[in-house]
C-alpha positions in Angstrom: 149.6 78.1 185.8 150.1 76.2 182.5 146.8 74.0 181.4 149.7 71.1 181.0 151.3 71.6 184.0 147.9 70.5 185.8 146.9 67.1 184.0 149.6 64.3 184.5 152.2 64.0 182.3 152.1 61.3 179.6 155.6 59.5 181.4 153.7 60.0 185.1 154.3 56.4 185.5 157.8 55.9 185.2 158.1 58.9 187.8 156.0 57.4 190.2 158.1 54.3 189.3 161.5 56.1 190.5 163.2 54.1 193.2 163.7 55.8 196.6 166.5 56.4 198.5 167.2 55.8 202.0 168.3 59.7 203.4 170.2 59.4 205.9 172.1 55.8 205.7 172.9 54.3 209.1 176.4 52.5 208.0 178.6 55.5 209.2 176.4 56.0 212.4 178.7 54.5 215.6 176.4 51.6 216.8 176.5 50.6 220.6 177.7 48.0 221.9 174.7 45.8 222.8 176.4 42.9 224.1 178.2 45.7 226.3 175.8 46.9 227.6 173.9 43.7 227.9 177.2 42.7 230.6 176.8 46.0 232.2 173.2 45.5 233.1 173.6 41.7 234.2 175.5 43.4 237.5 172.7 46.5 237.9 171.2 46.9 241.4 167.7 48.9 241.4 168.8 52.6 242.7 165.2 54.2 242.1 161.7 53.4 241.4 158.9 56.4 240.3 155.3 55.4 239.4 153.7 58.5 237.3 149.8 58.4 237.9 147.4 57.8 235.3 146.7 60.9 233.4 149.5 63.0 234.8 153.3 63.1 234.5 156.5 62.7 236.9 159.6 64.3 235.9 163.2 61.5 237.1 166.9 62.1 237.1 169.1 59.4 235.2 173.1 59.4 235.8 175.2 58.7 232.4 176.1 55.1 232.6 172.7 54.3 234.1 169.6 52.4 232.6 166.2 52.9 233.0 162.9 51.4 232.3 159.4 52.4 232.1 156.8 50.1 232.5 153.5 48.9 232.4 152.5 47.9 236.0 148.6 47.8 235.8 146.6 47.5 232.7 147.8 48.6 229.4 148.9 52.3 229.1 150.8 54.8 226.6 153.6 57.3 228.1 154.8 60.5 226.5 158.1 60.6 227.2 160.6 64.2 227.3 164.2 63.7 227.8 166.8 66.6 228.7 169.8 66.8 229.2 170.2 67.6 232.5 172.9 70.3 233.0 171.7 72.2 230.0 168.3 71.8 229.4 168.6 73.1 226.2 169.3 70.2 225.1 166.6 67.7 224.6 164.9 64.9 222.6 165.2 65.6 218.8 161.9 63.1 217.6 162.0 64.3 213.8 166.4 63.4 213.5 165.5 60.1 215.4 162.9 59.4 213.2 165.1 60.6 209.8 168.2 58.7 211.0 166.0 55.3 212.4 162.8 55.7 211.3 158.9 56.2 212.2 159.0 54.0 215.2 162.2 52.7 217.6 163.4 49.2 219.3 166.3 47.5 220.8 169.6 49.2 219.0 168.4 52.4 218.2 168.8 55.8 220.1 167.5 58.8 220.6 169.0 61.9 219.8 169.1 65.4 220.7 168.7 68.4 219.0 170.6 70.9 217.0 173.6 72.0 217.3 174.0 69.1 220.0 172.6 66.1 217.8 174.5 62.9 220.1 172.8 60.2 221.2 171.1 60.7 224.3 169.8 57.6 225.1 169.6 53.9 224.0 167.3 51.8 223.7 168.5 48.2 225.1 165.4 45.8 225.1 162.3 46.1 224.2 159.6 43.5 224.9 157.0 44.5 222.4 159.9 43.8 219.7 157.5 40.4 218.5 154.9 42.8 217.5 156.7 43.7 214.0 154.0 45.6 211.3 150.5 45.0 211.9 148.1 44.1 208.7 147.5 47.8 209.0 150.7 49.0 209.0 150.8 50.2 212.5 153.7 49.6 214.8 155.2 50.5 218.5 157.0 53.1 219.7 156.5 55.5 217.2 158.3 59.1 216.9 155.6 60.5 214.8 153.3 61.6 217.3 153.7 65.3 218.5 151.8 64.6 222.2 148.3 65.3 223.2 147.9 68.8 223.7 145.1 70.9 224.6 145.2 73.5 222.2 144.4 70.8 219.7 141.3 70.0 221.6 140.2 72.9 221.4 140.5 73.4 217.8 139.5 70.1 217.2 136.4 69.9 219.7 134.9 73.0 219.4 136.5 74.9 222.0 136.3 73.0 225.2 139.1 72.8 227.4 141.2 69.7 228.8 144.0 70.0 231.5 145.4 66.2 231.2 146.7 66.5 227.9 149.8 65.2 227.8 151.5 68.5 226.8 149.9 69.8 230.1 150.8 67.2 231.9 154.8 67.5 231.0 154.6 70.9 232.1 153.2 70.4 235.0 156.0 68.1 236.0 158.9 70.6 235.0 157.1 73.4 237.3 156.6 70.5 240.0 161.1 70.2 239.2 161.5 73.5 239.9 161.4 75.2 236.6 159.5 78.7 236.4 155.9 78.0 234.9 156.9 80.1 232.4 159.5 78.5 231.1 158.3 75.0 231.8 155.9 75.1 228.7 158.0 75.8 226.0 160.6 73.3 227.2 157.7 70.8 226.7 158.7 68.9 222.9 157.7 66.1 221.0 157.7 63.2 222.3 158.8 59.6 222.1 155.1 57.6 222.7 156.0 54.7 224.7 154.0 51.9 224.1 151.7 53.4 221.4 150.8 51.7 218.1 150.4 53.9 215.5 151.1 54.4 211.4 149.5 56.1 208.6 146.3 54.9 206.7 147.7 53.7 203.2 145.0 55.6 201.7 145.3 59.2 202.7 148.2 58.8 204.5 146.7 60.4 208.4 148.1 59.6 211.2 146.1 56.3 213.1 146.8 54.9 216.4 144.9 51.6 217.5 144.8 49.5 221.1 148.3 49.3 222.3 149.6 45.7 222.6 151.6 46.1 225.8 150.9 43.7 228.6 151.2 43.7 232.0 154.8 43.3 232.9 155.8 44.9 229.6 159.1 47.5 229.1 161.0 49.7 227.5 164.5 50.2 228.6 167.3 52.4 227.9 170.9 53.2 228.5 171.3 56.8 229.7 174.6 57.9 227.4 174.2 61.5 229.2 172.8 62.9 232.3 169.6 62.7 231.7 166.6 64.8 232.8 163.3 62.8 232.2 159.8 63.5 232.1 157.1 60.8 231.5 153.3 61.5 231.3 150.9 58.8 231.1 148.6 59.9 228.4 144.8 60.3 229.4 143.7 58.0 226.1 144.9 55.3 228.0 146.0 52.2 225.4 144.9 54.6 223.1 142.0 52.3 221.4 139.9 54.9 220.9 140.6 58.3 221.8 142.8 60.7 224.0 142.6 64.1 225.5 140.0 62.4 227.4 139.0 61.5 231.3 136.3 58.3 229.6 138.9 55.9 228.7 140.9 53.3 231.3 143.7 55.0 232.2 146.6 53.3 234.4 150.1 54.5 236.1 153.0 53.7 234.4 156.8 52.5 236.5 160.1 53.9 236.3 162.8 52.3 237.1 166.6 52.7 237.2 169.4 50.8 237.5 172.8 51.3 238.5 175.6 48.5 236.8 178.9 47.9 239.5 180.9 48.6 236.0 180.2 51.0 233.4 180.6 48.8 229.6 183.9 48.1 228.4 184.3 50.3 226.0 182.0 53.2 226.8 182.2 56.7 227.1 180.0 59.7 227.1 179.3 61.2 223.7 180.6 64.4 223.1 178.4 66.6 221.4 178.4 67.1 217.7 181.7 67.8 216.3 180.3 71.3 213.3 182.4 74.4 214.1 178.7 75.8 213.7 180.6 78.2 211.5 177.6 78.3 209.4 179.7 79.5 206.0 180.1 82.6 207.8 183.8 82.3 208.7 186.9 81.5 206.4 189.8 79.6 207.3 192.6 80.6 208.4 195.5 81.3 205.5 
């Protein structure tokens, strides 16, 4: 490599000066219909409730047109949460898109989105009562879609080479074996994850991944409007509020709610998204003459 190709550059900071530019504007994205769904949900009845054990994970069915909510019930508590969709699991949670198209961590407006070559909006999210927390003097913030999950081939890189069965990652596929799918299957339909409740960001400095003491309360929630059939799986992750550690049985750890709702009226308005509209040609084909 050329000597002056190592040192920096005598204009190095007018290119650190460069402006960014947002990626992947949201102004062409279609935007729900909050106060829609806000009408919707005044006239819900409670069709289902599901409480997923501390350190260990529930999988839950949610109808299109439906809302769910998880919650903290207990003491405060993270969840990992998987979404499918549930007549082709094939299609699930996309967290990098949802984080490229609304950013490191999610609240009231945004969605989450499944993968390629499906990439519609699965789910979204319509209130959120951590909202008041904002950015923390650290830069940390809730509900992040940064975080891969807890998973215990990590550990055992990372701890020497003991083993932990309540990772999260374990503990999701767990839940889709306990659903019926074939063990091994279940494990590599296990994907990253949207942490529920978990404050995290990256340290200004070296720019690694943090997470601090969650601020949800008793009482606290997350809900969402299911835009598909939804399979969902929630684990509630063995660090507990995630203050200090996880992949662990020495901190608090508390069950986490589910709960859906059924609204007597779908929202004006709505329908089911169809799935992304590429011929998936891929360059390969040429049109027609």
């Amino acid at each position: 490599m050329p000597m002056n190709l190592v040192n920096a550059p005598e204009d190095a900071d007018a290119r650190r000066a460069i402006a960014p530019v947002i990626a992947y504007p949201e102004d062409t994205l279609p935007r729900p219909d909050l106060e829609a769904y806000a009408s919707a949900r005044r006239g819900a009845r409670e069709t289902g409730r599901l409480v997923v054990p501390p350190r260990d994970a529930r999988a839950f069915r949610v109808s299109a047109g439906q809302f769910f909510r998880i919650t903290c019930i207990e003491g405060p508590q993270v969840g990992d949460l998987n979404l499918f969709c549930l007549h082709d699991p094939a299609e699930r949670f996309f967290s990098g898109k949802t984080r490229a198209l609304h950013g490191t961590h999610v609240t009231t407006g945004d969605r989450l989105w499944s993968c390629l070559p499906f990439l519609r909006p699965m789910a979204t999210i319509v209130a959120d009562t951590l909202a008041w927390y904002g950015t923390d003097p650290h830069g940390g913030r809730v509900h992040d879609v940064i975080g891969t999950r807890c998973d215990p081939y990590t550990h055992h890189l990372l701890s020497g080479g003991s083993t932990y069965h309540n990772c999260c990652h374990s503990n999701l596929t767990r839940a889709l074996i306990g659903d019926g799918f074939p063990a091994e299957r279940a494990e590599y339909m296990t994907h990253d994850v949207l942490n529920v409740f978990m404050c995290t960001g990256f340290t200004p400095d070296t720019g690694q991944y943090f997470m601090k003491a969650s601020p949800v309360r008793l009482g606290d929630y997350l809900e969402f409007f299911a835009e598909i059939d939804l399979l969902g799986v929630l684990s509630a992750c063995p660090g507990g509020d995630c203050s200090a550690e996880h992949s662990s049985d020495l901190a608090p750890c508390h069950p986490l709610q589910v709960t859906i709702y059924d609204p007597s009226e779908r929202p004006t308005g709505w329908s089911t998204p169809s799935v992304n509209g590429y011929d998936r040609s891929h360059g390969l084909r040429h049109p027609e003459k």
